[in-house]
C-alpha positions, 0 to 999 in steps of 0.5 A: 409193671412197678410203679416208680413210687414206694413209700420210704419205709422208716424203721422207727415207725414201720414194723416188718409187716409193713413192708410191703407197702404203706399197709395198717395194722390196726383194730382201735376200740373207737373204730366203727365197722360199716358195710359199704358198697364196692364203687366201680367208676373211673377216677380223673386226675386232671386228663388221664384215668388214673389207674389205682394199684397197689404196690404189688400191682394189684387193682385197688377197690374203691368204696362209697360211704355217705354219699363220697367215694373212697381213694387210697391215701397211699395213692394220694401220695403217689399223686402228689409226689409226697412220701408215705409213712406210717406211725403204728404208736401215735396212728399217724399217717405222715406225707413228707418231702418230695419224690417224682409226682406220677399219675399212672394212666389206666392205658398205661397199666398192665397189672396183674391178671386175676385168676378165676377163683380172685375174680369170682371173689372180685364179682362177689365184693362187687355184688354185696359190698365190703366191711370197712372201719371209719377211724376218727383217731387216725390222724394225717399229717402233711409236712408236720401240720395235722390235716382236718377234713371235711365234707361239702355240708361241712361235717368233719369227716375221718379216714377209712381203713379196708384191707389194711390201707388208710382211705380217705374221701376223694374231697379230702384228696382234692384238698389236700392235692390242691385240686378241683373235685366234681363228680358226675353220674354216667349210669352206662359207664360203671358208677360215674366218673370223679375227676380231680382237676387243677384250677385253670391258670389264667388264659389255660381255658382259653387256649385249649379251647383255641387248639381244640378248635384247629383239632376239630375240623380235623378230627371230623374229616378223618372220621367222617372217611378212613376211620369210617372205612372200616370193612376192608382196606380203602387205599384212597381213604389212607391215602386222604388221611395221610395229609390229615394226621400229619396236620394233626401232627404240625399243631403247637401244643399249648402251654396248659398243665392240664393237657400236658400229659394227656398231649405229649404223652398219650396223643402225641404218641399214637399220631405217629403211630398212625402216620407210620401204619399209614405210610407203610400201608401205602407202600406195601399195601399189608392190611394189617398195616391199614387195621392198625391205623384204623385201630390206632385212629379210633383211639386217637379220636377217643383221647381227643373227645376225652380232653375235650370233655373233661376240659368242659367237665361234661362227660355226656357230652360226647358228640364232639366229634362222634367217636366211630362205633364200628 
C-alpha cells in the first residue's frame, strides 16, 4: 500500500538520490553521534494509531534520546498536509503549501512483510540500540519562518538524523501541528504510548462524553451475552445482539474533530460488519458467519474503550467496559 502523500521533489534543491523520498545525505563536522535506544511504543494522533512508514512502506523506527521520543519530520509533514523539501546547500528542512492531510491508522497498514534475516536485523537494532547524529546546524522552516524548538525545561533542542532522514522530538512535532503532546508509561504495551491531540473546541468534551454514555449501556449488554458466547454458536445470543448493533448503529454521531475519524472511519464500518455477519448467521446458520460477528464485535468494543481512553488521556483505564479476553 502507497501512502497517498509524497513530498514534492524540487530540482534546485534535491539530487538524484533524494529521490526516493525526503532522505539526507548528510555528515556536517558540528554533528554529534549518540547511541540511543530503539523506542517500541505507539504513537496517537488524536484517536487513531498511527502507523509511521517510509515511502516504501517500510515501518519506521522511532528513538528515545534525552528523555523524548524521536518522529520522522518527513512523517510530521504527512500530518500536517505540509509538502516536504530538502535544502542539501543551506541543510534546510522547508514545510510548504498545503496537500491532503492523511494520519495513516496502524489498522489500516499493511506494509511490507520483513524477511527473516530484516527481522533478526529489526530484533537486533531493538536489542542494543542504533547510532544516530544530533544536527544543531540543520534548520526548519515552516511557510518561510525558521522553526526553533525546545524541550519542557526550555532547553533548545535540534534535529536528529538516522538512516538518512531528519527526526525531530515528538514535543517539537506537537508544536509545530499545533497539538497537545502527553506521554504515558504502559510497561505491558511496548515503551508507552504518545499521543498528540487537538485542544478541545469549546463544548467537544462535553458531547463526546454525552455519546459515549448512550454507547456504554450498549456496549455492556453485548459483552456481557454474544461477545461472551464464544465457545460455539449461540443462535439466541445473535439474535439478542441484533437489535443491539443496530442501536449502535442509530446513534448521532457528534460533531467532534477529535472523534471524526476514529467514528466515521473505523467504528462506523465494523458496526455494519457486525450487523451484516449477524443478519446472515440467522438466516443460514453458517458458523463462520457467527465467528465473524463475534471477531468483528470484539473489535468494535476494543475501538470504543480506545476512544474513551485517549478522550480522558488515561490508557490504564481500561475497565470501560472490559474488553472480552476469550
Amino acid at each position: 500500500m502507497r501512502h497517498p502523500f509524497r513530498a514534492r521533489l524540487s530540482a534546485l534543491l534535491f539530487t538524484a538520490a533524494l529521490l526516493a523520498g525526503f532522505c539526507v545525505s548528510y555528515a556536517a563536522p558540528a554533528a554529534q553521534s549518540v547511541h540511543v535506544p530503539v523506542w517500541r511504543g505507539s504513537v496517537y494522533v488524536d484517536s487513531a494509531v498511527a502507523a509511521i512508514l517510509d515511502e516504501e512502506d517500510n515501518m519506521q523506527e522511532l528513538f528515545s534520546y534525552n528523555g523524548t521520543i524521536y518522529i520522522p519530520l518527513r512523517q510530521a509533514g504527512a500530518w500536517m498536509g505540509k509538502q516536504v523539501d530538502w535544502d542539501q546547500q543551506g541543510k534546510t528542512v522547508l514545510l510548504s503549501g498545503r496537500t491532503t492531510a492523511r494520519v495513516l491508522a496502524a489498522e489500516e497498514a499493511t506494509g511490507n512483510q520483513q524477511t527473516p534475516s530484516e527481522r533478526a536485523e529489526k530484533e537486533e537494532r531493538e536489542k542494543n540500540g542504533i547510532d544516530i547524529q544530533i544536527c544543531p546546524d540543520i534548520t526548519v522552516t515552516m511557510d518561510g519562518v525558521e522553526q526553533r524548538f525546545h524541550n519542557v525545561k526550555g532547553e533548545r533542542v535540534y534535529p536528529a538524523v538516522y538512516d538518512q532522514r531528519v527526526y525531530l522530538p515528538v514535543r517539537s512535532i506537537g508544536t509545530l501541528m499545533g497539538m497537545e503532546v502527553t506521554y504515558y508509561s504502559a510497561p505491558d504495551r511496548g515503551d508507552g504510548c504518545v499521543f498528540l491531540k487537538t485542544p478541545w473546541a469549546e463544548g467537544e468534551r462535553a458531547v463526546l462524553e454525552a455519546y459515549l454514555e448512550e454507547v456504554r449501556p450498549i456496549l455492556a449488554e453485548l459483552e456481557g451475552g454474544f461477545l461472551r458466547a464464544v465457545e460455539e454458536p449461540d443462535k439466541a445470543q445473535a439474535k439478542a445482539a441484533l437489535p443491539l448493533v443496530e442501536a449502535l448503529a442509530a446513534l448521532e454521531i457528534p460533531q467532534s474533530e477529535f472523534a471524526q475519524y476514529r467514528l466515521e472511519q473505523c467504528i462506523r464500518p465494523l458496526i455494519e460488519q457486525v450487523r451484516a455477519a449477524l443478519e446472515r448467521y440467522l438466516a443460514d446458520g453458517a458458523v463462520g458467519d457467527y465467528d465473524a460477528a463475534v471477531s468483528d464485535g470484539t473489535q468494535l468494543s476494543s475501538y470504543y474503550v480506545n476512544l474513551h481512553n485517549v478522550m480522558l488521556q488515561d490508557m490504564a483505564r481500561y475497565d470501560w467496559p472490559v474488553v472480552p479476553t476469550a
